[in-house]
C-alpha positions in Angstrom: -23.1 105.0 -63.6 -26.3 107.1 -64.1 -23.9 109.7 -62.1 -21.2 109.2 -64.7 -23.3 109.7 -67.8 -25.4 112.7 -66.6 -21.9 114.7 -65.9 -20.8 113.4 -70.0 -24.2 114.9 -71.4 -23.7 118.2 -69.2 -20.0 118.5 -70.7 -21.3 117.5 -74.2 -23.9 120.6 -73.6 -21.6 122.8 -72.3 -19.6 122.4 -75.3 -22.0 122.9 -78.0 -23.3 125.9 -76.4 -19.5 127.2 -76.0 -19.2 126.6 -79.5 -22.4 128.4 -80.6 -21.7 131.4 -78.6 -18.0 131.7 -79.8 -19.2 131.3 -83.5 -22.0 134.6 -82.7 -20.0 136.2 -80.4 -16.6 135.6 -80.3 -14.2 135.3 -77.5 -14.5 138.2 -76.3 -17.8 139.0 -76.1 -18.7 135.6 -75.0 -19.7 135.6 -71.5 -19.3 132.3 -69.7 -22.7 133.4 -67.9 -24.5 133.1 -71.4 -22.8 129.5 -72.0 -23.8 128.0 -69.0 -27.0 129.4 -70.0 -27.6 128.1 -72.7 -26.3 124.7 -71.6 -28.9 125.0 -69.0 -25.9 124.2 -66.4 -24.5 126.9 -63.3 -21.1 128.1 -63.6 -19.9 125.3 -61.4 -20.7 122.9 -63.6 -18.4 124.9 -66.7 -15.4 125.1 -64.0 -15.7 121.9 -63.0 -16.6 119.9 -67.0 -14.5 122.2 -69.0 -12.0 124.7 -66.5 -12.5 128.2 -67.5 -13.3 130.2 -70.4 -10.1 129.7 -72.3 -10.4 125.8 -71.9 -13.6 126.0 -73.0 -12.7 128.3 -76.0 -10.2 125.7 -77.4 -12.3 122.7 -76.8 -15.5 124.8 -79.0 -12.2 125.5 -81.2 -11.7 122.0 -81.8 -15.1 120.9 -81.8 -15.9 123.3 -84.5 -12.8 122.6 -86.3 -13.8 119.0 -86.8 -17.4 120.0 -87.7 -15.8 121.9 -90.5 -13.7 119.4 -91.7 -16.3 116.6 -91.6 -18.3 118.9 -94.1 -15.5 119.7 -96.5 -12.8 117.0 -95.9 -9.5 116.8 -97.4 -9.7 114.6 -100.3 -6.5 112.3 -100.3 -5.0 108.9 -101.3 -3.3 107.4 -98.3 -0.4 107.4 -100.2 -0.4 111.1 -101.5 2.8 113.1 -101.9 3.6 116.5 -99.6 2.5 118.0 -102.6 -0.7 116.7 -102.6 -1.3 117.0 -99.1 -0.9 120.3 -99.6 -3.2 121.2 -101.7 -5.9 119.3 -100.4 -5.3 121.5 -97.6 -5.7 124.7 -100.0 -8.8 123.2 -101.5 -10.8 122.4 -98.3 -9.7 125.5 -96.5 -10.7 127.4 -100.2 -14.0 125.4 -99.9 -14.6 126.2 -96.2 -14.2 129.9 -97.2 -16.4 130.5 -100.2 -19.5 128.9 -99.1 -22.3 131.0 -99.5 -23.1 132.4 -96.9 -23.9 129.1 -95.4 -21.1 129.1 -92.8 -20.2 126.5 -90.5 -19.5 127.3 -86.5 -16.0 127.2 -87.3 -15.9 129.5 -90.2 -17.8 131.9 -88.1 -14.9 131.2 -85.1 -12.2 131.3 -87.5 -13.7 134.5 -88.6 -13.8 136.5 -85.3 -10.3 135.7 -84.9 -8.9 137.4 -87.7 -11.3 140.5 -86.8 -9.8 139.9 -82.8 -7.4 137.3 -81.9 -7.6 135.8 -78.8 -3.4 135.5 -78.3 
């Protein structure tokens, strides 16, 4: 059990630190040598917790993404139209966009992928 928990916290790490370099560096730049770093894990541990740089890139990705939308949700009924999905969408994406400066990691990710997208 101890076993099974310590390899969940390492993953946990080895996400947020994927997500953190992404957001500074993006994919490109990021090194999976500076994640594992940072998680204070070896390579091994990203191969064998996360797969390879990509897989780690998407779960960050997603991590971030739900970061993001925990900060500026969509505001909707549970019984709102297309239309209004809609633009809830437009607001929260508007409100992730213009936000002073005071960017979240998945602003910053979203970010390096206009400048360079990953494919």
């Amino acid at each position: 059990m101890a076993v099974r928990k310590k390899g969940s916290a390492t993953r946990a790490r080895l996400i947020e630190a994927a997500c953190d370099v992404f957001a500074e560096k993006g994919y490109d730049d990021a090194t999976v040598a500076e994640i594992c770093s940072r998680a204070d894990a070896n390579i091994a541990a990203l191969n064998y917790h996360l797969g390879d740089k990509a897989a780690a890139y998407r779960m960050a990705y997603h991590l971030a993404f739900e970061e993001g939308l925990s900060r500026h949700p969509f505001d909707l009924q549970s019984d709102a139209s297309p239309i209004e999905r809609l633009e809830a969408h437009i607001v929260s994406l508007l409100r992730r966009m213009n936000v002073d400066g005071d960017l979240t990691r998945f602003e910053r990710i979203r970010n390096w992928e206009s400048l360079k997208p990953t494919g």
